[in-house]
C-alpha positions in Angstrom: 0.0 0.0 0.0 1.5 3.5 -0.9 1.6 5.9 1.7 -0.7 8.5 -0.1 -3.0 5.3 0.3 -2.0 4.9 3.6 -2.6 8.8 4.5 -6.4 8.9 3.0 -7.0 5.4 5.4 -6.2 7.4 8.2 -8.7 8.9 10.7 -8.4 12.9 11.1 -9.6 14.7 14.2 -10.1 18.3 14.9 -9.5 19.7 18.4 -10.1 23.4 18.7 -8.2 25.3 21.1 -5.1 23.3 20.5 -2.1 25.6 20.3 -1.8 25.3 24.4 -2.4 23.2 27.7 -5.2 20.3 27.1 -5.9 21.6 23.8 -2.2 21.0 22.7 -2.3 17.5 24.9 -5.2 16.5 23.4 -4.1 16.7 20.0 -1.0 15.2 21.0 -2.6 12.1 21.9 -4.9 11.6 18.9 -2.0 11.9 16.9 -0.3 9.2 18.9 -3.3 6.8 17.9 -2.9 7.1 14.7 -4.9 10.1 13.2 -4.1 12.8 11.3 -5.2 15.8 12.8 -6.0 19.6 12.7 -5.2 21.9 15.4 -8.2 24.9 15.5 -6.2 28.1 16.3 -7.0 31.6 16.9 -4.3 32.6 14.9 -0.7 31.3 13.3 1.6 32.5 16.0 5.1 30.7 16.9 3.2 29.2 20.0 1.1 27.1 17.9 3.8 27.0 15.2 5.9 25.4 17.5 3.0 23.2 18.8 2.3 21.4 15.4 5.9 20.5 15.5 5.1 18.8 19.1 2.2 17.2 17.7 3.8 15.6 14.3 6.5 14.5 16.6 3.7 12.8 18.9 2.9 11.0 15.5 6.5 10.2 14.6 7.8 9.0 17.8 4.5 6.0 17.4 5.5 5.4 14.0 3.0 7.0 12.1 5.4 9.3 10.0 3.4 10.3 7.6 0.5 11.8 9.5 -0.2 14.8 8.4 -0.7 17.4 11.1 -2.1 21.2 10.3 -3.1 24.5 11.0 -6.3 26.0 10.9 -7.8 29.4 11.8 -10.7 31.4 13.3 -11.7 33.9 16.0 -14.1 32.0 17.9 -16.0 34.9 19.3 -17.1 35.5 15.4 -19.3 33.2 13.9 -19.0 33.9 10.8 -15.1 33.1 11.0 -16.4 29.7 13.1 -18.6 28.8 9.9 -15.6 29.7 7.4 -12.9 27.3 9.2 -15.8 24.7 9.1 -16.3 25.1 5.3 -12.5 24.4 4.9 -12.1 21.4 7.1 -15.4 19.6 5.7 -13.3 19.5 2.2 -11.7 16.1 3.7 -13.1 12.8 5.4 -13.8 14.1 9.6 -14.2 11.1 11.9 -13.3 13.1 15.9 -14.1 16.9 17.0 -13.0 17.6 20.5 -13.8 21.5 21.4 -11.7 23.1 23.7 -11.5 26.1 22.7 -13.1 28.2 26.1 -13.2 31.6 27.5 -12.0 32.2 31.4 -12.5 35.7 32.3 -13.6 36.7 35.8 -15.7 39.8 36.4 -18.4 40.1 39.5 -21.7 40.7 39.5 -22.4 44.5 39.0 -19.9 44.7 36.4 -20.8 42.7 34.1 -21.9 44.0 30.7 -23.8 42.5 28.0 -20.4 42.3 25.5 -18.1 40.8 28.7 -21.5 37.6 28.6 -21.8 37.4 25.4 -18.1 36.4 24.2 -18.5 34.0 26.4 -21.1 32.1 24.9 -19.6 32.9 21.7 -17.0 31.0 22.3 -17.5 28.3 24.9 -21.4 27.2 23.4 -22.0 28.3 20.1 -19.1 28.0 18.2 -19.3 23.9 19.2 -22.7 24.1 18.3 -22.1 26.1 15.0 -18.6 23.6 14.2 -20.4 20.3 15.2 -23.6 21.5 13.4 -21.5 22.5 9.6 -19.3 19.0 10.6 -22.0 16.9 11.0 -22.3 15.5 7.7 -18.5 14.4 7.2 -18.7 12.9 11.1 -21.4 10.7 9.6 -19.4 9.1 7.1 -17.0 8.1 9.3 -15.4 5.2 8.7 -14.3 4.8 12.5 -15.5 1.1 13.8 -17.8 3.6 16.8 -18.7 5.7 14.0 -17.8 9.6 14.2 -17.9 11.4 17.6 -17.6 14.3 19.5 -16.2 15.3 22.7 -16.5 18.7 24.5 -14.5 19.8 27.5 -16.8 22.3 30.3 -16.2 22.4 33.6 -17.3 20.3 36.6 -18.0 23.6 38.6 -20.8 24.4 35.9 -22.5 21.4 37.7 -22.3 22.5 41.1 -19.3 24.0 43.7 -19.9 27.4 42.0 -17.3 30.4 42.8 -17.7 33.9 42.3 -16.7 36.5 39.8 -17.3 33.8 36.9 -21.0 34.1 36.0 -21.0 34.6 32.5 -18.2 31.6 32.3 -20.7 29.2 34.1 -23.6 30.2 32.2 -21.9 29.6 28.8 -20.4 25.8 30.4 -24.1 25.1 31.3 -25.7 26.0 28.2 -22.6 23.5 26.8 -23.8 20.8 29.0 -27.0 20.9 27.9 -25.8 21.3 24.0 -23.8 17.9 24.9 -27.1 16.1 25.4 -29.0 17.8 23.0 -26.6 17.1 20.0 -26.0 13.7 21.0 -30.4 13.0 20.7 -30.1 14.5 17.1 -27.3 13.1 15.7 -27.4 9.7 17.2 -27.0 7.0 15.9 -24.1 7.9 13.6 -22.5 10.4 15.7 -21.8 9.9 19.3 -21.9 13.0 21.7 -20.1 13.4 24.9 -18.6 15.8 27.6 -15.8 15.8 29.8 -16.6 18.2 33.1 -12.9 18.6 34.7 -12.2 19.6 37.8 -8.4 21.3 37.9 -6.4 19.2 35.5 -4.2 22.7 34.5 -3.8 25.1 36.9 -5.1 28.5 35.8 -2.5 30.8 35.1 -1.1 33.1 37.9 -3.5 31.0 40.3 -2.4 31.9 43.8 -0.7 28.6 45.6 -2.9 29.4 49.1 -5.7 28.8 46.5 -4.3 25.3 44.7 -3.6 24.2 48.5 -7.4 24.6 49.4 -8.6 23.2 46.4 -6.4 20.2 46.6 -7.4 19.5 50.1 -11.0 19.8 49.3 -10.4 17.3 46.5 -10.4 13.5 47.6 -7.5 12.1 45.5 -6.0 15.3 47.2 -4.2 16.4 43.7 -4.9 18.4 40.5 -5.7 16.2 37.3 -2.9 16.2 34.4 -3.9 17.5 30.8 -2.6 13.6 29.6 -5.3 12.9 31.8 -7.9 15.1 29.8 -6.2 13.8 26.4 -6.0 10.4 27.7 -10.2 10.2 28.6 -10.9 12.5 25.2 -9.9 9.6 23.0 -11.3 7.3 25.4 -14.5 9.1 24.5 -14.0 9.7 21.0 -12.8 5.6 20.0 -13.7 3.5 22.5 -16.8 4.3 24.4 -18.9 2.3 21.7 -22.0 3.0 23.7 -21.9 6.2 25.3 -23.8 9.3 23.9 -24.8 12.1 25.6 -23.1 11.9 29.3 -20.8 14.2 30.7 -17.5 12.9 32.1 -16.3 13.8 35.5 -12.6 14.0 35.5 -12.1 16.0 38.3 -10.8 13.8 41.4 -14.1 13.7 43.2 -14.2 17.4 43.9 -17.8 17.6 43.1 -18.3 15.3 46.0 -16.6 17.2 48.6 -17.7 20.1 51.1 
């Protein structure tokens, strides 16, 4: 078999938000079982330059070195630009979309305004509904033996174990949750639906260490998650879970369980 054979056999998998953290690890891992894949970006800068280049050598270093491993661009607080990306990656087979992609901005009630909310939704719920929606049709003709799927990461506080000066964030993860489900009803039975709801598996940045010490102790495998982790249940999600649609993943240590 030749490899440009080889390379069209291969399964490809999007995963927005890849240029950093789980996004980057997430990608990484697909690539590592054997699919070519497409790192969403906001934009081509050296950072996710240089994280293609981690990602193809993910591939190489489990012997798939042909995989081909790309850029591709779009603001996801504009849906038009959301649409446009989606128009460009439908032009190939699709078997895998994992969003994460997200918005994390604090502001407290009072000074909020409607702009501040609305990115947030922008970004964290509609651009995965607007992606999955114009990628829909290529994740059905997945040739995949689970058929095509799709994994979205939100956030085990949108569940419960709320903290303030993030409403807008919440809201958008909630809406998420519910997009989760309601995807995974519509495009059953060819496309599988699911979402992983992490507790800390990357530490935000500049997060105070009195803060990681509380939240670890409140946590009952009293330690933060690892983005391998995140990657690691991702494909879990997208190849193996035959028979899980719909359901939202707690990876978060047990936190949600804890006073």
């Amino acid at each position: 078999m030749s490899a440009d054979t080889k390379q069209s056999c291969r399964p490809r998998t999007l995963v927005t938000g890849a240029a950093v953290r789980v996004g980057r690890a997430t990608a990484e891992e697909f690539a590592r079982r054997g699919h070519d894949v497409v790192l969403a970006v906001r934009a081509r800068t050296t950072i996710a330059e240089a994280s293609v280049e981690l990602v193809r050598k993910a591939a190489h270093d489990a012997g798939y070195h042909d995989a081909k491993i790309e850029l591709a661009e779009a603001n996801f607080d504009d849906p038009d630009a959301v649409v446009a990306m989606a128009s460009k990656i439908a032009m190939h087979p699709l078997d895998v979309v994992v969003h994460c992609a997200s918005r994390y901005d604090a502001r407290a009630i009072g000074q909020i305004d409607a702009e501040h909310a609305l990115s947030h939704f922008r970004i964290n719920a509609l651009a995965p509904l607007l992606l999955t929606q114009s990628l829909a049709p290529r994740l059905a003709q997945s040739a995949l033996p689970n058929g095509g799927a799709v994994v979205c990461f939100t956030d085990m506080h949108a569940s419960g174990r709320i903290y303030a000066k993030y409403a807008s964030y919440f809201a958008s993860k909630g809406a998420l949750n519910l997009l989760v489900e309601s995807l995974a009803v519509e495009l059953a039975p060819s496309i599988r639906v699911n979402g992983i709801a992490p507790g800390v598996v990357e530490w935000p940045v500049n997060s105070d260490v009195n803060f990681q010490a509380r939240y670890i102790e409140r946590t009952p495998m009293k330690r933060a998650g690892t983005a391998l982790e995140a990657a690691k249940c991702a494909a879990w999600l997208a190849l193996d879970a035959s028979f899980i649609t719909g359901t939202i993943v707690y990876l978060d240590g047990g936190r949600r369980l804890a006073t």
